[in-house]
N, C-alpha and C positions, 0 to 999 in steps of 0.2 A: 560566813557569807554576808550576814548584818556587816561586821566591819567594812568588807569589799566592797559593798555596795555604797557604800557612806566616802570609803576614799576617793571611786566612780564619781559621784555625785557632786564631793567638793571639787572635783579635776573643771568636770564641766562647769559650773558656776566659775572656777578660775577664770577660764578659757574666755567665757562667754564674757565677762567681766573686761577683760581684755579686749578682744576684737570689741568691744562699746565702747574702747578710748579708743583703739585705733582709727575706727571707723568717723567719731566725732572729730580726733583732732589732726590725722593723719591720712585723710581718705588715699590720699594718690598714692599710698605704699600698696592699696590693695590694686590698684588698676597700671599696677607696672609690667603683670606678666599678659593682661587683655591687649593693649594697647598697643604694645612693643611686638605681640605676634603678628597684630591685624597689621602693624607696618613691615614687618619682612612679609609676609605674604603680599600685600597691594606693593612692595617694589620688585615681587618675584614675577610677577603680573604686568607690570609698565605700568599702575595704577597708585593714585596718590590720596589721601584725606580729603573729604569734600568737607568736611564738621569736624568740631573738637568734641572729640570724644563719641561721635555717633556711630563710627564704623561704615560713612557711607564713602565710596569710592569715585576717583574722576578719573577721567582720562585726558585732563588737560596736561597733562605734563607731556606725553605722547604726543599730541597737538600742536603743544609749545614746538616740542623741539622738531616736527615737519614741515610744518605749516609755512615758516620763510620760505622754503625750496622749492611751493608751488604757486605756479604760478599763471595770468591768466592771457591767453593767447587769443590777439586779433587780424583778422587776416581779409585784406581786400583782393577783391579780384574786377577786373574791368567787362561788360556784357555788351553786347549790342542790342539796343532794345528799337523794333518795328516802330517808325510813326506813322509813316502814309505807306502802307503796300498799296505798289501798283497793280493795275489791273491787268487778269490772265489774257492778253494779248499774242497770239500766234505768233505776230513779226517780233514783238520780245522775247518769247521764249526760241524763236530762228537764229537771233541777233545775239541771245545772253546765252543763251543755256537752261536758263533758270528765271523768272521773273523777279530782277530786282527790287528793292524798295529801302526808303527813306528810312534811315536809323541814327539813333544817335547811342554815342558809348556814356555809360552808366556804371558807377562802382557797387558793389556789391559787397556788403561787410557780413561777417559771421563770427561768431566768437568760439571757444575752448579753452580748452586749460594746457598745463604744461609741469615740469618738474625738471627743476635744476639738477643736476646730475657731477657735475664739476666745477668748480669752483672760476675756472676758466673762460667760463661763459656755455656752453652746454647743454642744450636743454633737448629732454627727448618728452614726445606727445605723440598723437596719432595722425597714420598719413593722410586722412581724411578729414583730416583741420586742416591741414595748410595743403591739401590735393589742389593742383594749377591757382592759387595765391602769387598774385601779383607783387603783394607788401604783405609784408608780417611785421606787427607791432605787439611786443611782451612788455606786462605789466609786474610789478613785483609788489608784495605787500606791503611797502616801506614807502610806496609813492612812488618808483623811481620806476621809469620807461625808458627802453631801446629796441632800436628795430631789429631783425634778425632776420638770416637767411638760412634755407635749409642748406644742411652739408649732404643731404644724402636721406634712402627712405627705402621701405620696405614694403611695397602693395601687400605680398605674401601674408605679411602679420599686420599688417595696417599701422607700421611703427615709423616713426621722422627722428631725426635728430638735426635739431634746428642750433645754430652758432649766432650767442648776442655781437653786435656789430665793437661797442666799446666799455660797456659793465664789465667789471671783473671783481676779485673778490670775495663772491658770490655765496649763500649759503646755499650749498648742497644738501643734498636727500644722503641717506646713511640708507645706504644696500643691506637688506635683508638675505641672508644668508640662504641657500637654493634649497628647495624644498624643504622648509623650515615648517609650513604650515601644513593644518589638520583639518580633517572637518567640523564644524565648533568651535572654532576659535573666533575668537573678537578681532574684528577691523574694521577701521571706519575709510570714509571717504573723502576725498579732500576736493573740491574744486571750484567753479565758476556756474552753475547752474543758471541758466534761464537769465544769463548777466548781470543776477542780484547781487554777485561780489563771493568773494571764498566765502565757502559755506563747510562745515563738517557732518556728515552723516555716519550714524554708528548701527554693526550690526556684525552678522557673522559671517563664516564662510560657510556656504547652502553646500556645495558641490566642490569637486578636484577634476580636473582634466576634461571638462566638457567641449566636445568635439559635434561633428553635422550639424551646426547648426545653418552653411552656407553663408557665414561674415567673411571668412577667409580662406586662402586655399589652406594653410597649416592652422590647424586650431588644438588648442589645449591652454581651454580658458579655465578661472577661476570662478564660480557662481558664487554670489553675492545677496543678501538681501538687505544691504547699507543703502540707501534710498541714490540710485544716479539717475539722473536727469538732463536733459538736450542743455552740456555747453560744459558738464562733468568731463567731455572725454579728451584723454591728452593729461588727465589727472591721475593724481594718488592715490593707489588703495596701502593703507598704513597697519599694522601692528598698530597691540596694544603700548608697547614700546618706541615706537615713530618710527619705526624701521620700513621701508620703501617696499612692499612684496607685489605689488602689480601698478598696471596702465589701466584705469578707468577707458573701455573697450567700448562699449555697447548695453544698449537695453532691449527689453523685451516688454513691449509694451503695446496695447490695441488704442488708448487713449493719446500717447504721446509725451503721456509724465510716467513716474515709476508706479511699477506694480508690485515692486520686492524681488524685482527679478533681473539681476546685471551682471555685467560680465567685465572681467578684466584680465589682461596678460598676463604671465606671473613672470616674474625677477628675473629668472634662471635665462629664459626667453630673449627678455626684452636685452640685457646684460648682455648674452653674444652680438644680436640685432646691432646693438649701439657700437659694440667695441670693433666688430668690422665696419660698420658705416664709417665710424671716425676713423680708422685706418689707411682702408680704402677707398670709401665715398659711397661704396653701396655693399651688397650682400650678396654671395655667389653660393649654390645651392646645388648637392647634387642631383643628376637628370639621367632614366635609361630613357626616357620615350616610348613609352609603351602606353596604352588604352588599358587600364587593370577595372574588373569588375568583383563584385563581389560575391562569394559563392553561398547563394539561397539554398534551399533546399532541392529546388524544383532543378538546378545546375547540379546539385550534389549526386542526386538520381540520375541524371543522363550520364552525368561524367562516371557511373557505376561506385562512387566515391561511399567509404559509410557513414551513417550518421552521424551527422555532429559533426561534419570534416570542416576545417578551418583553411583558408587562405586567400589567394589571390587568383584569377583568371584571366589571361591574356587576351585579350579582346580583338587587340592593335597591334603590330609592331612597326614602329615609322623606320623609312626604307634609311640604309646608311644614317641610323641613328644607333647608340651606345646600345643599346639591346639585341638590336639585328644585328648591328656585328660580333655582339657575342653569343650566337648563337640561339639567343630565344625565339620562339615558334607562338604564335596565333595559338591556344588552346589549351597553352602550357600552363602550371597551377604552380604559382610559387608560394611556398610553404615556410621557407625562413631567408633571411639575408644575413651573412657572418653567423651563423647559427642563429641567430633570435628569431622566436619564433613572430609569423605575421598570420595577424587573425582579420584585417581588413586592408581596404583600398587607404584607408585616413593610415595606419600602420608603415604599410609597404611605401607609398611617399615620405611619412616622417623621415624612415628609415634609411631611405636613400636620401632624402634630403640634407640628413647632418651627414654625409661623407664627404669630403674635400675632392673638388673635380680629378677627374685622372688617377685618383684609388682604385684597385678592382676590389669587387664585391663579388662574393661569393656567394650563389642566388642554390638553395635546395629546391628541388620543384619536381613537381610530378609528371609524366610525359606518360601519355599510352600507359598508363598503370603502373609504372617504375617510377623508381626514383632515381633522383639523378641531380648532379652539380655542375653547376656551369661558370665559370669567371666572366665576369663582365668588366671593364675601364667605365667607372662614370662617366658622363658628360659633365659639361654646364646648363643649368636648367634657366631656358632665352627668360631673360627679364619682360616682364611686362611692361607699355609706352607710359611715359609720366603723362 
């Protein structure tokens, strides 16, 4: 056992003897396997080295390679502003209608952001940046300016896709792949805040699919708490990779700056939105025309329905609309469309919304305590006035 313990002992002094040349005259043989993993992981990540050798990570490479594609959008519109109102005179208001007065027209500038989306000139933002814009003027990161015109817009999802007049060439946004994201994932934000010039905000995704909030009629936002701010929207919400996953939407705020709390369209969304705009010019939406409510408890109980019952309640049916003629009734509870089941009012419109006009749909729904199927042919769901 003496011997063993003596061969043990000279092993380690060997050893130890060794790694103290290696370590004085060769350190980097020891930091080839730290090093080499921390970089497959920060490029499994879209993350790059911020330090040599400290393992701290950035996300300017992600940056780098979005940041040309957006862009920041200015938009005038013409007002008529009161000088002298006349005075509420009888024989004026006999004579006019209305009591006229002295006005002079005045421009009205606003600003947002924007994202290249083809290289062809392109660009999609929100329709509440350029809503009734007289001119639109896009700026790019590089210095370079053109005006641009909308091709077309979406009130529904609050999405534009605006056409530069003579830029081409143009760096585009790289699509993010449809629902690619989780909750806790890293994304930052890209835009024109408060006109200070592109700015990047980083942070996560808070939430998937947040719906009632009354911004739009079809909602299924992204929640965010990457810092957006009045002049982000029409902007990029980015992967850690630079890959394009929403439209910088909306905020939620009591002060008027961020709270941690914003909202953006996700890819999948905005991607259909744009590729019929640019097709057609706008966006065509299935429609039955019905009043649908949503079934409380206190409706569950009268409709003798059991607890927990999930669906939809006719409320309405507009006269010689796609409903009433196929046959739906004021009362009637629909409970799925093409089999998928419908657990609200936000549901049962999604749902008929993505079918292509003139499909019939097949509505399950409850009548007088049975069940029962009906075919309906959609409609077209009337566009709202620009």
């Amino acid at each position: 056992m003496r011997r063993y313990w003596l061969i043990f002992a000279q092993a380690v002094t060997v050893c130890l003897a060794i790694l103290f040349v290696v370590t004085t005259l060769r350190p980097d043989l020891l930091r080839l396997a730290g090093p080499a993993t921390a970089q497959q992981a920060s490029a499994a990540g879209g993350l790059s080295p911020a330090g040599p050798g400290m393992g701290v990570v950035s996300y300017a490479d992600g940056v780098a390679r979005a940041a040309p594609s957006v862009v920041n959008v200015f938009t005038t519109k013409h007002v008529n502003v009161p000088l002298i109102p006349l005075p509420d005179d009888p024989v004026l208001r006999q004579l006019f209608g209305q009591v006229p007065g002295v006005t002079r027209r005045e421009a009205s500038t606003s600003l947002g952001s924007g994202v290249i989306v083809n290289q062809d000139g392109y660009v999609l933002t929100n329709y509440h940046v350029v809503q009734a814009a007289d001119a639109i003027e896009v700026a790019l990161t590089d210095g370079r300016r053109d005006t641009a015109k909308v091709v077309g817009a979406d009130p529904d999802t609050d999405l534009a896709v605006l056409k530069l007049s003579t830029l081409r060439s143009l760096p585009a946004a790289t699509l993010a792949s449809d629902r690619g994201l989780r909750v806790g994932d890293v994304v930052l934000a890209i835009g024109n805040p408060f006109g200070v010039g592109q700015t990047t905000t980083q942070g996560i995704v808070s939430a998937l699919g947040r719906n009632g909030l009354g911004l739009n009629t079809y909602e299924n936002f992204i929640q965010t708490d990457a810092a957006i701010n009045p002049g982000n929207s029409g902007g990029a919400l980015i992967d850690a990779q630079g890959n394009l996953v929403g439209i910088n939407t909306a905020i939620y705020s009591e002060s008027g700056g961020s709270m941690g709390i914003g909202f953006a369209t996700p890819i999948e969304i905005a991607r259909k939105v744009m590729d019929e705009i640019v097709k057609t010019g706008g966006v065509k939406r299935g429609w039955l025309g019905v009043e649908p409510q949503d079934v409380t408890p206190e409706l569950a109980q009268a409709f003798g329905l059991p607890r927990g019952a999930q669906g939809v309640i006719i409320a309405g049916v507009m006269r010689d609309g796609p409903a009433g003629r196929g046959g739906l009734r004021v009362g009637d509870i629909v409970q799925s469309v093409n089999g998928k089941r419908v657990t609200d009012t936000t549901s049962l419109l999604t749902e008929i919304a993505q079918l292509p006009p003139g499909q019939r749909a097949t509505l399950g729904i409850l009548r007088a305590g049975k069940s029962a199927e009906l075919a309906v042919a959609v409609g077209t769901r009337p566009g709202k006035p620009r």
